[in-house]
C-alpha positions in Angstrom: -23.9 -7.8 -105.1 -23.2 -11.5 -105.2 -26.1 -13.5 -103.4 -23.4 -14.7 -100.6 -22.6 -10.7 -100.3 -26.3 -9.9 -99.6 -26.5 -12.8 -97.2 -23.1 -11.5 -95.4 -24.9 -8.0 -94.8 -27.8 -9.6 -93.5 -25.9 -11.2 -90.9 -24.3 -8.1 -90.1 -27.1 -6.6 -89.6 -28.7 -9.8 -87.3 -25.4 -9.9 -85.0 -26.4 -6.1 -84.5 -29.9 -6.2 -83.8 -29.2 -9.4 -81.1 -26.3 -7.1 -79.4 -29.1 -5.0 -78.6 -30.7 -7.4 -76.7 -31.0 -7.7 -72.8 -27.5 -8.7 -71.5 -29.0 -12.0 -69.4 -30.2 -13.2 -72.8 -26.4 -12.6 -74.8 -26.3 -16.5 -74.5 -29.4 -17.2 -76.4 -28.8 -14.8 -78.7 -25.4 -16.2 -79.4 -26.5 -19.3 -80.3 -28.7 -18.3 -82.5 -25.9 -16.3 -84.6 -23.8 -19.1 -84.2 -26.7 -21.5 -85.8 -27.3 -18.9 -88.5 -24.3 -19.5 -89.7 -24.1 -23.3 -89.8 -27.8 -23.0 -91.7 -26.5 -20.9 -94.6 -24.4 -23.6 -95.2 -26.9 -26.4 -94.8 -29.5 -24.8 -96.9 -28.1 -21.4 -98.7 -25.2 -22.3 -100.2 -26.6 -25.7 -100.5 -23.4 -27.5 -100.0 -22.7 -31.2 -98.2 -22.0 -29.9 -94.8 -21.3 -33.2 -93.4 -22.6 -35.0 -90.5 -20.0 -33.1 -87.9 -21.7 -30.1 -88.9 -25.1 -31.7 -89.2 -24.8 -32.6 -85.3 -23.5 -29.1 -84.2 -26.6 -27.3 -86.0 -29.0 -30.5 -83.6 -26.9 -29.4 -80.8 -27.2 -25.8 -80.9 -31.4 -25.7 -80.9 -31.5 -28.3 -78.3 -29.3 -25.4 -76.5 -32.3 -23.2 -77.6 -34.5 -25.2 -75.9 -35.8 -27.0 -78.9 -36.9 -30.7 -78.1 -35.5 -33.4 -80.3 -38.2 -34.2 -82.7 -38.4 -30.0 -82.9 -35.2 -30.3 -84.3 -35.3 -33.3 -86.5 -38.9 -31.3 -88.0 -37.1 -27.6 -88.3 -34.4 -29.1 -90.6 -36.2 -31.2 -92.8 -38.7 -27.8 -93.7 -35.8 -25.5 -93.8 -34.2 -27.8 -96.1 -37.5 -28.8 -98.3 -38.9 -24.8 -97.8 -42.6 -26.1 -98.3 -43.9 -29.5 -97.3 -46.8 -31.4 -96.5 -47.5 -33.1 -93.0 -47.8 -36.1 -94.6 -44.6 -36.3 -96.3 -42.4 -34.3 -93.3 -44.1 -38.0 -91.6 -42.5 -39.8 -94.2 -39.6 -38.0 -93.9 -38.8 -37.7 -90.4 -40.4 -41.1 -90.1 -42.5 -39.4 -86.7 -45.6 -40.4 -87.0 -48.6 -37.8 -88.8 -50.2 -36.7 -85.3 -47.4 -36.1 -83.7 -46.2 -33.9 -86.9 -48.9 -31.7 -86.3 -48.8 -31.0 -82.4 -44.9 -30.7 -83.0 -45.2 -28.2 -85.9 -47.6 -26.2 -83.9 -44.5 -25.2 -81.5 -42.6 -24.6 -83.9 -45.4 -21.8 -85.7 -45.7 -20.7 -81.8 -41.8 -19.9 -81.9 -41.8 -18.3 -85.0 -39.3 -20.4 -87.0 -42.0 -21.9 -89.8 -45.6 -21.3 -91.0 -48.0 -22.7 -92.3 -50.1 -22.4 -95.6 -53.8 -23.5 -95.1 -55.5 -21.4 -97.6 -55.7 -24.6 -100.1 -57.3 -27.9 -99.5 -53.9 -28.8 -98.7 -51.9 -27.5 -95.7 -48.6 -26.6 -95.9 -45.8 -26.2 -93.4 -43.1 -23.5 -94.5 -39.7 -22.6 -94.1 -39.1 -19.0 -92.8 -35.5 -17.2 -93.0 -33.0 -18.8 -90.5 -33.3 -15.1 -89.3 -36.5 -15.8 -88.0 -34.4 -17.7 -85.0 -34.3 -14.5 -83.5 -37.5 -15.0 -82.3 -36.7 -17.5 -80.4 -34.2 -15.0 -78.1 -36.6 -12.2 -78.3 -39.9 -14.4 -77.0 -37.3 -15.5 -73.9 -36.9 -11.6 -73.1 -40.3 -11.0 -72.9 -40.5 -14.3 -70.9 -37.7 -13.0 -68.9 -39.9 -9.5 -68.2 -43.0 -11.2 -67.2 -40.7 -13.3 -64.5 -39.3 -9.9 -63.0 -42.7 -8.0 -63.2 -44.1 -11.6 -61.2 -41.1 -11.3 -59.0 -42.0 -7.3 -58.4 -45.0 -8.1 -57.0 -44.3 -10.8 -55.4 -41.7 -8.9 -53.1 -44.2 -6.7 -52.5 -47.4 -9.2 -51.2 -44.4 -11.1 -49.3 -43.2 -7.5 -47.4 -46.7 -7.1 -46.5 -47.1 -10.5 -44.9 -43.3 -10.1 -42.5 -44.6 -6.3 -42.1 -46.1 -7.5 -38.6 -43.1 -9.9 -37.6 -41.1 -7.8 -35.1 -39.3 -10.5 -33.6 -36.2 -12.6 -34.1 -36.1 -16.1 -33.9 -33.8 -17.2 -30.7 -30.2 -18.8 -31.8 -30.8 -22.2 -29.7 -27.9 -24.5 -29.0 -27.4 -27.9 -27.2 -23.9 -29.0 -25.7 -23.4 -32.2 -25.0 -21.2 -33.1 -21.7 -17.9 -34.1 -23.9 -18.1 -30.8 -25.3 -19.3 -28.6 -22.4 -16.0 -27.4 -20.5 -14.2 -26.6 -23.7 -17.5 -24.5 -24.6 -17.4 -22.9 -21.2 -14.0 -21.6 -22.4 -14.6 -20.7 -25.8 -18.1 -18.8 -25.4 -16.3 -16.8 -21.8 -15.4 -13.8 -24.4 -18.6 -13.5 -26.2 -20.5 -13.5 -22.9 -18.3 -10.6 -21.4 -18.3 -8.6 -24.7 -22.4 -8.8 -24.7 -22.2 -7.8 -21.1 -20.0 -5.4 -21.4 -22.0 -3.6 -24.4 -25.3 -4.2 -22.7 -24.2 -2.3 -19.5 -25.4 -5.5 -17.2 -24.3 -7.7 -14.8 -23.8 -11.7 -14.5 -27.1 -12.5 -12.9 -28.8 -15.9 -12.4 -28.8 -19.1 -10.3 -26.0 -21.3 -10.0 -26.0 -25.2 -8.8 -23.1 -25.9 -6.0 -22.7 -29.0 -8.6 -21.8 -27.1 -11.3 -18.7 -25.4 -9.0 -17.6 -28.8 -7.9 -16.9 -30.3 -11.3 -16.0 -27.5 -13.1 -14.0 -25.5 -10.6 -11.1 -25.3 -12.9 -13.1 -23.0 -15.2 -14.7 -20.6 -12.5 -10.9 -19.8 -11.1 -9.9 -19.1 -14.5 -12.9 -16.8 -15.1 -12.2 -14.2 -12.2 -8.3 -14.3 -12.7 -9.1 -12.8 -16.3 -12.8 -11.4 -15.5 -12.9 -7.9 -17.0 -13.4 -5.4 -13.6 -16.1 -3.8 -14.9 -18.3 -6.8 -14.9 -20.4 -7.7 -11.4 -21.4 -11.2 -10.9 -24.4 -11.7 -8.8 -25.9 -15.3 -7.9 -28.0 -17.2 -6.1 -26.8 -20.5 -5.1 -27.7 -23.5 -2.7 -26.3 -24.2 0.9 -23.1 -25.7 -0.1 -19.7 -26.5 1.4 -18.0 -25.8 -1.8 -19.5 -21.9 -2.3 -18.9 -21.2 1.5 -15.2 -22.0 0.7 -15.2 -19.8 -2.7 -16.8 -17.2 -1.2 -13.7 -16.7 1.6 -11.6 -16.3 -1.5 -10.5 -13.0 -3.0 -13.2 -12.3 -5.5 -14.5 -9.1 -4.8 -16.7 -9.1 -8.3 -18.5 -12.3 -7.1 -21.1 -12.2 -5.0 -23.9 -14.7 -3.9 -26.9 -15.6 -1.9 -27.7 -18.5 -0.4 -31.3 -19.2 -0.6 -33.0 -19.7 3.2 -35.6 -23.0 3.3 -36.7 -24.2 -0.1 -36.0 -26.8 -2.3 -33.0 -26.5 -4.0 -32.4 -25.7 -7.7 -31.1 -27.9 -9.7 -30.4 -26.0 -13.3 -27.7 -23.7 -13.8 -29.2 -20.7 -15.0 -26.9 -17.9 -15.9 -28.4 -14.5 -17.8 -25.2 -12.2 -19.9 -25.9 -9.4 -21.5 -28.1 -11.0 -24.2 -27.3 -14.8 -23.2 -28.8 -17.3 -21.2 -27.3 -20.6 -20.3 -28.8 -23.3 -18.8 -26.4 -25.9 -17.3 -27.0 -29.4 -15.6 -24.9 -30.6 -13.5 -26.4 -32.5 -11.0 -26.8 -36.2 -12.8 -25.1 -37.3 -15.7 -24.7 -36.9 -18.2 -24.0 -32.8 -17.7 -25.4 -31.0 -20.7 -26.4 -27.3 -21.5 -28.4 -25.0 -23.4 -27.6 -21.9 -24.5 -30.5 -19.3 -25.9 -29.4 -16.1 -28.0 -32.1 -14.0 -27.7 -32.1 -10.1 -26.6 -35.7 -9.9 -25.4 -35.9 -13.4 -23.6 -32.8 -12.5 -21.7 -33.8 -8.9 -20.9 -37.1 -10.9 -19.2 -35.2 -13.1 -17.3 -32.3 -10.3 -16.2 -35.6 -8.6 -14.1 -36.7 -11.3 -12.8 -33.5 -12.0 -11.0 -32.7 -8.8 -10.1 -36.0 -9.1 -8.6 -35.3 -12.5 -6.6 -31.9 -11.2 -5.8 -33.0 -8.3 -4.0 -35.5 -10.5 -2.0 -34.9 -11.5 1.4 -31.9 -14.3 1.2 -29.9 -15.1 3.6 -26.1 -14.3 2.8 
């Protein structure tokens, strides 16, 4: 068999051995078939591969995470088989020290070695087959990263085991945007009431009615039936003349002598909005939280069945 023939099989047998690899490392292992091939020609069959070729086999280690002056040392042992430090420095024209500390990755990746068992050391070319080790030391890189990511899942779970709650969805609306929000946020509010089997309960500011009326006659001309409004309000021209109007679903209480409210403050299903009205600029505030607005549900239903005067 032909020495080309021998080297052919080899390869054959290298492109096997990578396949069997991990598939997240089929990249590596590609390159380093693909550079195996482009170093048979640079050093086996010892031709003038040109500098096209020269830059593609510089391109592909850098891809295998080889630094530059990694590179430019590889070559020049692969293509001198055994050299001195001193003249890869001549060579390379990188200075001695750095030679050493450079080399010493290159041992560490398993692509040369070195010969110290004379009074002079020797750096060593190893097969081009030997750049397998380069894909197979990133595998066990790559299983040391999962096995830290195991166990970090698992410390992590046992630091949220004791967080029950959920972080309330917050958002601010400014007044430009607050009556086409009133609209757009009507069908989220009924749904959650609707699946949440309570009613519209809260305080509401006779402001709010008088700039906003539009949006209050549109609610309870397409209010679902099965939803109850219930609010609490302050003496007001305005709500006396809403409440002689036919909306059986909406009821409220006037509160007797206090100070008045001045908020908005409207709890559906798992809602609560906060509107002001009073002063401008109007703004509101609307909290997304199933436990905050289950609190504040009670404690209107409590103040609603307190002594008001209707």
């Amino acid at each position: 068999m032909s020495s080309i023939s021998r080297h052919n099989a080899v390869l054959v047998s290298i492109v096997w051995l990578i396949s069997a690899h991990c598939i997240l490392l089929i990249s590596c292992q590609q390159l380093c078939n693909k550079l195996l091939t482009y170093i048979r020609q640079f050093d086996i069959l010892e031709i003038d591969i040109g500098l096209n070729k020269i830059a593609m086999i510089e391109e592909t280690l850098k891809k295998l995470r080889f630094t530059e002056k990694e590179v430019d040392l590889y070559l020049a042992v692969l293509k001198n088989g055994k050299i001195t430090p001193a003249d890869l420095s001549k060579i390379t024209g990188i200075n001695r020290s750095t030679v050493y500390s450079v080399s010493g990755e290159l041992i560490k990746k398993g692509v040369i070695s070195d010969d110290v068992t004379g009074t002079t050391k020797y750096l060593i070319a190893l097969s081009p087959e030997k750049l397998v080790n380069v894909a197979k030391k990133e595998e066990k890189k790559l299983v040391k990263k999962k096995q830290l990511i195991t166990t970090a899942i698992k410390e992590l779970k046992q630091v949220s085991t004791g967080t029950k709650y959920t972080v309330p969805k917050v958002r601010f609306i400014a007044e430009n945007e607050l009556e086409n929000f009133l609209y757009k946020q009507t069908p989220k509010w009924n749904e959650s009431m609707t699946k949440t089997k309570t009613a519209f309960l809260g305080f509401q500011d006779h402001t709010f009615v008088e700039y906003y009326s539009s949006w209050v006659e549109w609610y309870w001309n397409d209010a679902p039936k099965d939803i109850t409004v219930n609010l609490l309000t302050n003496q007001s021209d305005i709500e006396k003349v809403l409440a002689k109007r036919s909306h059986p679903q909406r009821r409220m209480k006037f509160f007797k002598k206090s100070k008045p409210f001045t908020a908005t403050t409207w709890v559906m299903g798992e809602y609560i909005v906060m509107i002001i009205t009073n002063e401008r600029p109007h703004y509101a505030i609307e909290i997304h939280n199933a436990e905050l607005a289950k609190n504040q549900l009670e404690l209107f239903r409590v103040l609603w069945g307190a002594s008001f005067r209707s």
